[in-house]
C-alpha positions in Angstrom: 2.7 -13.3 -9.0 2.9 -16.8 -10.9 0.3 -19.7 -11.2 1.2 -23.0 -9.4 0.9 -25.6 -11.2 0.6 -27.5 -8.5 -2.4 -26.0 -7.4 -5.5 -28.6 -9.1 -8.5 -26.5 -10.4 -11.1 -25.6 -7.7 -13.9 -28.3 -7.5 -16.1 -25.7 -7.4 -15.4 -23.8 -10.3 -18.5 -23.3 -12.2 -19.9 -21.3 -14.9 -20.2 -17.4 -14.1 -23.7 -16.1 -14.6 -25.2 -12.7 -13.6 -25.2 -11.5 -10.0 -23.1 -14.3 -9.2 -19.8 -12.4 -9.0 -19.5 -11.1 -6.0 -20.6 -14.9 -4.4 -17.9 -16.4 -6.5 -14.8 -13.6 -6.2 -14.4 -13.2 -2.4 -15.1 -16.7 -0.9 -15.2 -16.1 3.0 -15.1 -12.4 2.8 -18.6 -12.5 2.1 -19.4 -14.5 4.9 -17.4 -12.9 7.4 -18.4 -9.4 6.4 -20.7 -8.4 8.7 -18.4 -9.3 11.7 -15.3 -7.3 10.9 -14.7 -4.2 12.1 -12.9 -3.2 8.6 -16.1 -3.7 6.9 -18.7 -1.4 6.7 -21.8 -0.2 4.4 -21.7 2.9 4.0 -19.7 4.6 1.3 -15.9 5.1 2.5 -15.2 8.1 4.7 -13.2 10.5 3.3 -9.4 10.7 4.5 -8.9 11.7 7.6 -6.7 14.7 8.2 -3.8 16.5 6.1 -1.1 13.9 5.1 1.6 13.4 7.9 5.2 14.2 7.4 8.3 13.5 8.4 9.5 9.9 9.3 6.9 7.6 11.1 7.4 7.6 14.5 9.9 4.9 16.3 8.1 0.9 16.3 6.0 1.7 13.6 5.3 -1.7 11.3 3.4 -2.5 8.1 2.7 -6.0 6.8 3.8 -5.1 3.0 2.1 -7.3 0.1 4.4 -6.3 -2.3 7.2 -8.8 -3.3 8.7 -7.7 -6.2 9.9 -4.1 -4.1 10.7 -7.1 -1.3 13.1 -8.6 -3.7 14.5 -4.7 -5.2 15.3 -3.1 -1.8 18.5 -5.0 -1.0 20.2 -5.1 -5.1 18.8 -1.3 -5.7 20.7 -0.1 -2.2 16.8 1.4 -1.3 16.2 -0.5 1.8 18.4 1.8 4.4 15.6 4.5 2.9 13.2 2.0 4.6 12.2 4.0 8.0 9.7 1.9 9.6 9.5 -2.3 10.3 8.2 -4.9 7.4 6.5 -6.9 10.2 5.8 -9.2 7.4 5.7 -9.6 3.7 3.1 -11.6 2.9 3.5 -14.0 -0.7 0.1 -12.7 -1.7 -1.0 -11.4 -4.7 -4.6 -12.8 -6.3 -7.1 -9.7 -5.1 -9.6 -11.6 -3.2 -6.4 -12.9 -1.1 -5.2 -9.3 -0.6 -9.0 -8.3 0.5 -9.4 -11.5 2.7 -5.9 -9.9 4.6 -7.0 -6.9 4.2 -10.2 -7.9 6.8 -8.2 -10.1 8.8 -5.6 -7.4 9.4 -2.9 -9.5 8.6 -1.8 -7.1 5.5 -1.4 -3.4 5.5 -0.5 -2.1 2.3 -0.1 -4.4 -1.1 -0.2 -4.0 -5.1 -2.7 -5.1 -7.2 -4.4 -3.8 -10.4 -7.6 -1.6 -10.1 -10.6 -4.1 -10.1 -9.6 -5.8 -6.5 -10.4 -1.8 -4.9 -14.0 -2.2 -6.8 -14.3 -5.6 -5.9 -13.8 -4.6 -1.8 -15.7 -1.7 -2.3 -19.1 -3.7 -3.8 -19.0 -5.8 -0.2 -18.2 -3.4 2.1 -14.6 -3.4 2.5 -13.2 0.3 3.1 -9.9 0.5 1.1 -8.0 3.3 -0.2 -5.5 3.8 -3.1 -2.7 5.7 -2.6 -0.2 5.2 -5.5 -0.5 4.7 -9.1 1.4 3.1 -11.9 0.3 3.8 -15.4 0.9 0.4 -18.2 -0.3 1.3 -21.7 0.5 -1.3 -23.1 -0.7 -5.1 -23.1 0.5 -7.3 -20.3 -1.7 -10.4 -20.7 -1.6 -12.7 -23.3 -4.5 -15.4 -24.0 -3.5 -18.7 -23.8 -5.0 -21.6 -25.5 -5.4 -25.5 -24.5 -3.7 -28.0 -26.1 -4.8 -28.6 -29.5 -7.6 -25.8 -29.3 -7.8 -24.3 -32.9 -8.2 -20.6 -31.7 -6.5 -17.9 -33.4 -8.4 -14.9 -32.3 -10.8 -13.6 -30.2 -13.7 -13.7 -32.2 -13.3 -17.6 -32.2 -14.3 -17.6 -28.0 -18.1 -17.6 -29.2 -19.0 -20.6 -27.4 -15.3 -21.9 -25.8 -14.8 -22.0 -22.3 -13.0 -18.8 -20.5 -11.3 -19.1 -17.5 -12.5 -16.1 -15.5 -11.1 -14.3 -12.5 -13.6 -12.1 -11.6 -12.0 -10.4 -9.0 -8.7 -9.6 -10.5 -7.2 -7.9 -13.5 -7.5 -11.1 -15.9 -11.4 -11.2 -15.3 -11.3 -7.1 -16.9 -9.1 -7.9 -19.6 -11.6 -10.9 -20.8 -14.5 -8.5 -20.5 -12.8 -5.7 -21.9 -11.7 -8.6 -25.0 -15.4 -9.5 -25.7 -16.4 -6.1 -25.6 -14.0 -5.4 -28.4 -14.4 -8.4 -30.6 -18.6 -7.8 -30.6 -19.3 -10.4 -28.4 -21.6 -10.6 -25.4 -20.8 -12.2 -22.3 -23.2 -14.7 -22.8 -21.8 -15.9 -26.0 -19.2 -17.6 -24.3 -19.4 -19.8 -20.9 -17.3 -17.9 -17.9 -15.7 -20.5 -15.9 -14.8 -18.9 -12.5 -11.3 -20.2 -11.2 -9.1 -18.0 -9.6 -5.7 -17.1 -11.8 -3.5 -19.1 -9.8 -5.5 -22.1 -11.3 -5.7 -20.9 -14.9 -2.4 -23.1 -15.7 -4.0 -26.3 -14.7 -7.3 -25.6 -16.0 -5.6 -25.2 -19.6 -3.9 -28.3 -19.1 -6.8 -30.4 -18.2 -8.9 -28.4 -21.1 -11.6 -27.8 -18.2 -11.3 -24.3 -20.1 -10.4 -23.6 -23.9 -8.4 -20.0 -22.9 -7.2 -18.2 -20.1 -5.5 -15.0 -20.3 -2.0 -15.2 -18.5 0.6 -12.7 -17.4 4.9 -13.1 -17.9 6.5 -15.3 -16.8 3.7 -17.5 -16.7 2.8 -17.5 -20.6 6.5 -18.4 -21.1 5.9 -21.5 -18.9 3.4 -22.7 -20.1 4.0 -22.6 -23.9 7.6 -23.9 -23.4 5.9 -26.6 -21.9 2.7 -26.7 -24.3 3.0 -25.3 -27.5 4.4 -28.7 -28.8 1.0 -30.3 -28.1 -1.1 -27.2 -30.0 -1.4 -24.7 -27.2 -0.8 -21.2 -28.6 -0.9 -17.2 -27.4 -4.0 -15.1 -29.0 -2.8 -11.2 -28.5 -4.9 -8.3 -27.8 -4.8 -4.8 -28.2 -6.4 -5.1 -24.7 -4.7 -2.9 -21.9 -5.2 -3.4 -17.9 -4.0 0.3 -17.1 -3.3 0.5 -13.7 -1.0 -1.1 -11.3 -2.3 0.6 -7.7 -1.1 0.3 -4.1 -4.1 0.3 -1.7 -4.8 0.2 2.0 -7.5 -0.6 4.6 -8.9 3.0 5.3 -7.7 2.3 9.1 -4.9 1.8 8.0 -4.7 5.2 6.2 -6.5 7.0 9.8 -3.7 5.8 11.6 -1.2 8.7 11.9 1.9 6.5 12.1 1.3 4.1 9.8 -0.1 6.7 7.2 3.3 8.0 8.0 5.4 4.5 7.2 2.9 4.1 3.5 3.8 7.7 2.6 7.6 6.4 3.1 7.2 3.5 1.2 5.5 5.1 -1.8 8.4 6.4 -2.8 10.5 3.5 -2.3 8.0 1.4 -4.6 8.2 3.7 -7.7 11.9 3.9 -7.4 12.6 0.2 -7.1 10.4 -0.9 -10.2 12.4 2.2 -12.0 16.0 0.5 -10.9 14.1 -2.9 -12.2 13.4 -1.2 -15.6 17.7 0.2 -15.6 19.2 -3.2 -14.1 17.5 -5.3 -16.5 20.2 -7.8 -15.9 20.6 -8.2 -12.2 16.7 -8.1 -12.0 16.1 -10.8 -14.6 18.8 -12.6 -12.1 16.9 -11.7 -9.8 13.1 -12.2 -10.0 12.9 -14.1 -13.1 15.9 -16.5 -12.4 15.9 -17.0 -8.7 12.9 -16.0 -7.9 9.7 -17.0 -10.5 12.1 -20.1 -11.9 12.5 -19.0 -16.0 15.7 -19.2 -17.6 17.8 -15.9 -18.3 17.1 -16.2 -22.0 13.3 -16.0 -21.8 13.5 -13.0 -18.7 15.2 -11.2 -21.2 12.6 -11.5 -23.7 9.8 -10.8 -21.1 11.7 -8.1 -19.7 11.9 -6.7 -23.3 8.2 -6.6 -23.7 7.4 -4.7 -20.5 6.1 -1.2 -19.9 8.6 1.6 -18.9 7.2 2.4 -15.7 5.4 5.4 -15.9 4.1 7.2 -13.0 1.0 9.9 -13.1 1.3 12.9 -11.7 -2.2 13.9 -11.8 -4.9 11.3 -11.1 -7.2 12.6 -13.1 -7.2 9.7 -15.9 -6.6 7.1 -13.7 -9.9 7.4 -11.9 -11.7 7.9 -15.4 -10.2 4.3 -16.3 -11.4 3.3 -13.0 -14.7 4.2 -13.3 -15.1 3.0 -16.7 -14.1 -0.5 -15.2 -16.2 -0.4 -12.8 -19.2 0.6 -14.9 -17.7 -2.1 -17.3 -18.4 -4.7 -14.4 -21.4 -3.4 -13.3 -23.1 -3.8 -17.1 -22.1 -7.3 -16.9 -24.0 -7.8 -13.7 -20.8 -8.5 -11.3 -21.1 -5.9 -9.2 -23.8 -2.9 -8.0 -22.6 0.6 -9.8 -20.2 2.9 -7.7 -19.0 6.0 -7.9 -15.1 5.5 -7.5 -13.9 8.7 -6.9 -13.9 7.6 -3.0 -11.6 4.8 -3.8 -8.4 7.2 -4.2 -7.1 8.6 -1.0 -5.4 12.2 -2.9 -3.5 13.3 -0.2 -0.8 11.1 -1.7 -1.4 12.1 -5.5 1.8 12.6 -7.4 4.3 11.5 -4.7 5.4 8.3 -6.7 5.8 10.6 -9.5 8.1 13.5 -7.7 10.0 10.7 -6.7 11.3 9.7 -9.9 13.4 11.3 -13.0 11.1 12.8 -15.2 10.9 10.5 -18.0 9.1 8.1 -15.7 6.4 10.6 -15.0 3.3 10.7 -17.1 2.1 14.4 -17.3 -0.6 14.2 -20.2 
C-alpha cells in the first residue's frame, strides 16, 4: 500500500493526452487481452445463480490480495473464522497489478478503490464487486516537490501532475481540477504509476502528486526541510471495494470461500479502527516502517469504517466516476451497474455493530 522509494520513475512516463489512457494504465493487459480466457467483450454476464451458503466445501483456496486483513486475522483472533485455504497472499495493491493477476489467475479476490473495476471493465476484463466500504472523508493529500511554491490547487495551472490513471489517485486529481475550474489540459498529466510518485517528487520530474498515509508522512519527514509541502482537498475517493474475476464469482466453491471472507474483512478493519494501538504496532510500525508517534496521528485522521447496507449510492458514485473518466477521454462510457455482483449486498454490513453501518 506504500510507494518504494526505491523504485526509479518509469522511463517511459510521458505526458497523458486523450485516448491515451487505457494504453498507458494496463501495460501488458492490453496486449494480452485477446488471449485470456478471463477477458471478454461483451458486457459482464450477470451472476450466476442464488448466492451459496454454508461453508465452502473441503480444499477450497483463494489467492487473497488483501494485506492489511492478512496482517488483522492473527491479533483480532478472526483467522480460526477463516474456513477455506489463502493459497497465497499476494503483496499487490496498484489496480493495474491487481487486473494483470486478475488475467493471469494468479489472484482471486483483492481491495482496491472503485476506478481499477472501470478500468478492467473498459478492456474487457469481467470483474465483479462484492463488498463495499464507504470513506467520506479525504484520504489523499497532495504533495509538492522540493522548493515548489504551491499552496493550492488553483496554482497546478501549468505544473506537472503525477497521474495514475488507473487507480484512485488519478480520480482524486481529476476530481481536484474539476473543482478548482481547471481543465485537464491546463495542466501536463505525467503518467507514472503511484508506487513511483515518491521518486518523481524527489527528482521534480513532477511538481505534485497526490499521496496516501503513511506515505505523505514519509515523505515530508524527509522533505519538508527542503520546501516540499501538503496542499489539502475537500476531495473524497468514496469507495474502498473488494472485487473478483467473474469466474471466480461462477465458481460455486469459491463464491462460497469470498462470501466467508467478506465478513471477515469488515470485521478486521473494525478491530483496526478499536485496537488503534496494537494496529499502529502493527501495520504502521512493523509493517509500512513509520514511527509509533506519526501512526498515531495517521491513525487519528482516518475514516471510521463505515459499511453500506444498501448499494444504492455507491454505484451512483461509481457511475459518476466513470462518466468523470470518460469526459476526460480515458476511457469509453459504461454503464456500471454490471460491475456490482448484489447477491452479496449488505453482508459486510450485517456483520458489524451498527454504528459501522451506513443506512442513509
Amino acid at each position: 500500500m506504500s510507494p518504494h522509494p526505491t523504485d526509479g520513475p518509469s522511463a517511459t512516463a510521458r505526458t497523458v493526452g486523450r485516448r491515451s489512457f487505457l494504453a498507458l494504465a494496463t501495460g501488458t493487459v492490453l496486449g494480452l487481452a485477446a488471449c485470456s480466457p478471463q477477458v471478454k467483450t461483451a458486457a459482464n454476464a450477470e451472476p450466476a445463480g442464488k448466492l451459496p451458503s454454508g461453508a465452502p466445501p473441503p480444499g477450497t483456496k483463494l489467492a487473497v490480495a488483501v494485506r492489511q486483513t492478512r496482517l488483522q486475522l492473527e491479533p483480532s483472533g478472526l483467522k480460526k473464522d477463516l474456513a477455506f485455504t489463502v493459497s497465497e497472499w499476494p503483496n499487490l495493491s496498484a489496480g493495474p497489478d491487481i487486473i494483470q493477476g486478475f488475467r493471469a489467475r494468479s489472484i482471486d479476490l483483492a481491495s482496491n478503490a472503485g476506478i481499477p473495476p472501470i478500468q478492467a471493465k473498459a478492456i474487457g476484463v469481467q470483474t465483479r464487486i462484492v463488498a463495499v466500504q464507504v470513506r467520506p472523508l479525504p484520504i489523499y493529500t497532495f504533495a509538492t516537490a522540493p522548493g515548489t511554491a504551491i499552496a493550492s490547487v488553483a496554482d497546478f495551472r501549468g505544473k506537472k501532475i503525477g497521474f495514475s490513471q488507473g487507480q484512485a489517485q488519478g480520480v482524486v486529481v481529476l476530481r481536484a481540477l474539476k473543482a478548482a475550474g481547471l481543465k485537464n489540459s491546463d495542466v501536463e498529466l505525467v503518467a507514472l504509476p503511484s508506487t513511483q510518485f515518491l521518486t518523481a517528487l524527489q527528482s521534480k520530474q513532477v511538481d505534485v502528486a497526490p499521496l496516501g498515509e503513511p506515505s505523505l508522512t514519509k515523505y515530508l519527514d524527509q522533505y519538508a526541510k527542503d520546501g516540499a509541502a501538503a496542499v489539502k482537498t475537500d476531495v473524497v475517493d468514496l469507495l474502498t471495494v473488494l472485487w473478483a474475476p467473474v469466474e471466480v464469482l461462477d465458481d460455486p466453491a469459491k463464491a462460497a470461500a469470498v462470501r466467508n471472507f467478506i465478513p471477515l474483512w469488515a470485521k478486521g478493519l473494525v478491530w483496526a479502527w478499536e485496537n488503534t494501538d496494537e494496529w499502529i504496532d502493527t501495520y504502521y510500525v512493523k509493517d509500512q516502517g513509520v514511527s509509533a508517534a506519526d501512526g498515531k496521528r495517521i491513525v487519528s485522521s482516518l475514516n471510521k469504517p463505515q459499511f453500506p447496507v444498501s448499494w444504492d449510492k455507491a454505484i451512483a458514485w461509481e457511475q459518476e466516476t466513470a462518466a468523470l473518466m470518460a469526459e476526460g477521454g480515458f476511457v469509453p462510457e459504461q454503464d456500471v451497474t454490471d460491475l456490482f455482483d448484489r447477491r452479496f449486498e449488505g453482508l459486510a454490513a450485517e456483520s458489524v455493530a451498527a454504528e459501522y453501518r451506513e443506512t442513509s
